[in-house]
LOKOL-590281 format. One record per residue: residue in one letter; chain; x, y, z of N, C-alpha, C, O, CB in turn; residue number from 1. Coordinates in steps of 0.2 Angstrom, whole numbers. Glycine has a CB too. Example, Ala and Ser with C-alpha at 12.3 -4.5 7.8 and 13.67 -1.06 7.14 Angstrom:
a:A:66:-28:39:62:-22:39:66:-16:39:71:-17:42:57:-22:45:1
s:A:64:-11:35:68:-5:36:64:0:39:67:6:40:70:-3:29:2
***
This chain:
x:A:-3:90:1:-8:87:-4:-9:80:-3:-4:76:-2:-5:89:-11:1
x:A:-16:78:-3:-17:72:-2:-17:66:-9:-20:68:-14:-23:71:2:2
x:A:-15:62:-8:-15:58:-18:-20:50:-16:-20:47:-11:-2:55:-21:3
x:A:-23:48:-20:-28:45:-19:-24:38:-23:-28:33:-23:-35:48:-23:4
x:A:-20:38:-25:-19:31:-31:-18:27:-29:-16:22:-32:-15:31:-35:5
x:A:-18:26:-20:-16:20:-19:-25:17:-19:-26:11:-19:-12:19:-11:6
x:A:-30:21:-18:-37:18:-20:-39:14:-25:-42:9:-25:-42:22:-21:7
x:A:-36:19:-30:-35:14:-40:-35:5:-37:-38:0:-37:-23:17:-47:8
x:A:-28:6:-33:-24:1:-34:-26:-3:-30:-25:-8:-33:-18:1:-33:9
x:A:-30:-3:-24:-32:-7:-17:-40:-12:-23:-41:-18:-23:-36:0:-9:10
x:A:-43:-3:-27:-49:-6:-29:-49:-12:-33:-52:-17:-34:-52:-2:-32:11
x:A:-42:-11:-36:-39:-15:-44:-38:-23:-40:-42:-27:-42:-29:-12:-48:12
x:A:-35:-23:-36:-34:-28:-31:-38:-32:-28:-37:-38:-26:-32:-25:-28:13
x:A:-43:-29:-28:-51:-33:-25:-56:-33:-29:-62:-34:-27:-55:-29:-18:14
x:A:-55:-32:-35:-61:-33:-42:-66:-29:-41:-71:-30:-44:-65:-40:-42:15
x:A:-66:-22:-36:-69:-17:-36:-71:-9:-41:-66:-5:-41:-66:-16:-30:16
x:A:-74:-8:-44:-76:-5:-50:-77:0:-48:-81:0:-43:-80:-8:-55:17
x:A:-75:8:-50:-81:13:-48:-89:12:-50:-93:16:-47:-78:19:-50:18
x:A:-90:7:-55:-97:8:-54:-99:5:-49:-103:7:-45:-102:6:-60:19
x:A:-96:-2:-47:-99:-4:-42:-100:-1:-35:-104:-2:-30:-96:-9:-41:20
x:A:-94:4:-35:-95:10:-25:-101:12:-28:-106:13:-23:-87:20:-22:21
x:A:-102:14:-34:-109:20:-36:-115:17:-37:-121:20:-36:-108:24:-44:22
x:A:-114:8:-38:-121:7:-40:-123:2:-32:-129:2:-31:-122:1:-47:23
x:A:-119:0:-29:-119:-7:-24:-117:-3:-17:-119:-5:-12:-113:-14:-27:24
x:A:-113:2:-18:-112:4:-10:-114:11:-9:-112:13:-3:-105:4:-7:25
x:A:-118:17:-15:-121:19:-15:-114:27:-14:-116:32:-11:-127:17:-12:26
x:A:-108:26:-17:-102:32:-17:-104:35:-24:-105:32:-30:-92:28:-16:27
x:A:-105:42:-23:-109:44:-28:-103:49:-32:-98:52:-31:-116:49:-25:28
x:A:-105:46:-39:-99:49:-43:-95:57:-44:-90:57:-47:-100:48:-48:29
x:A:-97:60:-42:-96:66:-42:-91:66:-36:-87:71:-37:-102:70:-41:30
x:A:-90:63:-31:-86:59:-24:-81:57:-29:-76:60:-29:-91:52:-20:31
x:A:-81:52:-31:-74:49:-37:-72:53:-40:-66:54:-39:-74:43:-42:32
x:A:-75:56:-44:-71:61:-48:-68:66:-44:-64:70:-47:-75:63:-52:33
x:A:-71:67:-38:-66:75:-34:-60:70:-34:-55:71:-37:-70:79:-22:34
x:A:-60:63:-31:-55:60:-29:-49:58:-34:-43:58:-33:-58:56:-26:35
x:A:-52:56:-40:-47:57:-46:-44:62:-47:-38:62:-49:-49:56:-52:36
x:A:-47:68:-46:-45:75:-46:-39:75:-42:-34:76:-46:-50:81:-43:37
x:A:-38:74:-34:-36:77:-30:-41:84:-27:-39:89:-25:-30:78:-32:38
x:A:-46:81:-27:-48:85:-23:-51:83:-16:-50:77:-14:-52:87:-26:39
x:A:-54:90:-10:-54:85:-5:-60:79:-5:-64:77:-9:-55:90:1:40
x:A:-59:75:4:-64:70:2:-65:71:11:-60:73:13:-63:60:-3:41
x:A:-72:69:15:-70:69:22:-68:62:26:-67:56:23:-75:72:24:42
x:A:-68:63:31:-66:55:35:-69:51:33:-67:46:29:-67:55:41:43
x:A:-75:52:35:-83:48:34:-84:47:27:-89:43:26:-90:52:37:44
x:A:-81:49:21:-79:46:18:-74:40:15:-74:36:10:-81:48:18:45
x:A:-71:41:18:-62:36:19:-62:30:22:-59:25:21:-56:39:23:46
x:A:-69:31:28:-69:26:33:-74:21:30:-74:15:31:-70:30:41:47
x:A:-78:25:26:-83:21:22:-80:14:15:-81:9:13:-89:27:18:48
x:A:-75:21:13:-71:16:8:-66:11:12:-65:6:8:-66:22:3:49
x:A:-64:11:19:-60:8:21:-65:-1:24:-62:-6:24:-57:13:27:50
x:A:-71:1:25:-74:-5:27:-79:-9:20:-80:-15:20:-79:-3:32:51
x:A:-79:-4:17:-81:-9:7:-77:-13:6:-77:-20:6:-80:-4:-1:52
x:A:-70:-8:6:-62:-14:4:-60:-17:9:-54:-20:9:-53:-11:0:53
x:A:-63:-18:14:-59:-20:20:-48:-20:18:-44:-24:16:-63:-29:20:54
x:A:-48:-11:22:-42:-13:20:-39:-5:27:-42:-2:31:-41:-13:10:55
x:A:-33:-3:25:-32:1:30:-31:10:26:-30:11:20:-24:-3:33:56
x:A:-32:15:30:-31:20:29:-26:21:20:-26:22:14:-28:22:35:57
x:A:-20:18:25:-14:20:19:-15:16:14:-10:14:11:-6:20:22:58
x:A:-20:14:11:-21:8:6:-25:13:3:-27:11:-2:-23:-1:7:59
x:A:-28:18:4:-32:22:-2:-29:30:-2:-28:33:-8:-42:23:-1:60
x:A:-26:33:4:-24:39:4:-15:40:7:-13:39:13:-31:44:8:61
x:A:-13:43:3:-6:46:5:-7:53:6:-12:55:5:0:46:1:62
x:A:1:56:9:1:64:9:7:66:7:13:64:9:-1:67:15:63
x:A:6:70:1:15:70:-4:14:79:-3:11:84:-4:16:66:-17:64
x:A:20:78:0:21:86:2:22:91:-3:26:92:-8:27:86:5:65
x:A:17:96:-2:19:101:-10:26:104:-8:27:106:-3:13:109:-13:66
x:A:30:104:-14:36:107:-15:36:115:-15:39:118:-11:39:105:-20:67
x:A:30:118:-19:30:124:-18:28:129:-14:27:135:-14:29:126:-22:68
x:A:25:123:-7:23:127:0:29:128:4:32:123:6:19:123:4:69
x:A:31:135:5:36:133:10:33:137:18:38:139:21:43:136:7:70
x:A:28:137:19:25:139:25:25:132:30:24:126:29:17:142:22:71
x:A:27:136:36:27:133:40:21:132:45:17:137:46:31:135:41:72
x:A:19:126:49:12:127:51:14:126:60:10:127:64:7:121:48:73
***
């Protein structure tokens, strides 16, 4: 599972507002809200959020292992 809260915290960090991705860099809300969810998001858009905050991958997304997967890949 992918967890997003290091985005909260990068945005919190850089005085970045979700209105502002929605009004000023055009990240449309429906986009934030999958992401508060845990829902998916694609590269292109990670890599868009990575050059707004100027900042690195692991400053908006981790990956916390689900416990009740036990399948192997």
């Amino acid at each position: 599972m992918l967890s997003y809260d290091n985005l909260w915290k990068t945005m919190k960090d850089r005085n970045m507002t979700k209105y502002k991705l929605w009004k000023e860099h055009g990240i449309a809300r429906s986009l934030l809200r999958r992401m508060r969810d845990g829902g998916y998001v694609g590269l292109y858009t990670i890599d868009r959020l990575c050059k707004i905050l100027d900042c690195k991958i692991e400053d908006i997304v981790t990956y916390v292992p689900d416990k009740e997967d036990d399948t192997k890949v």
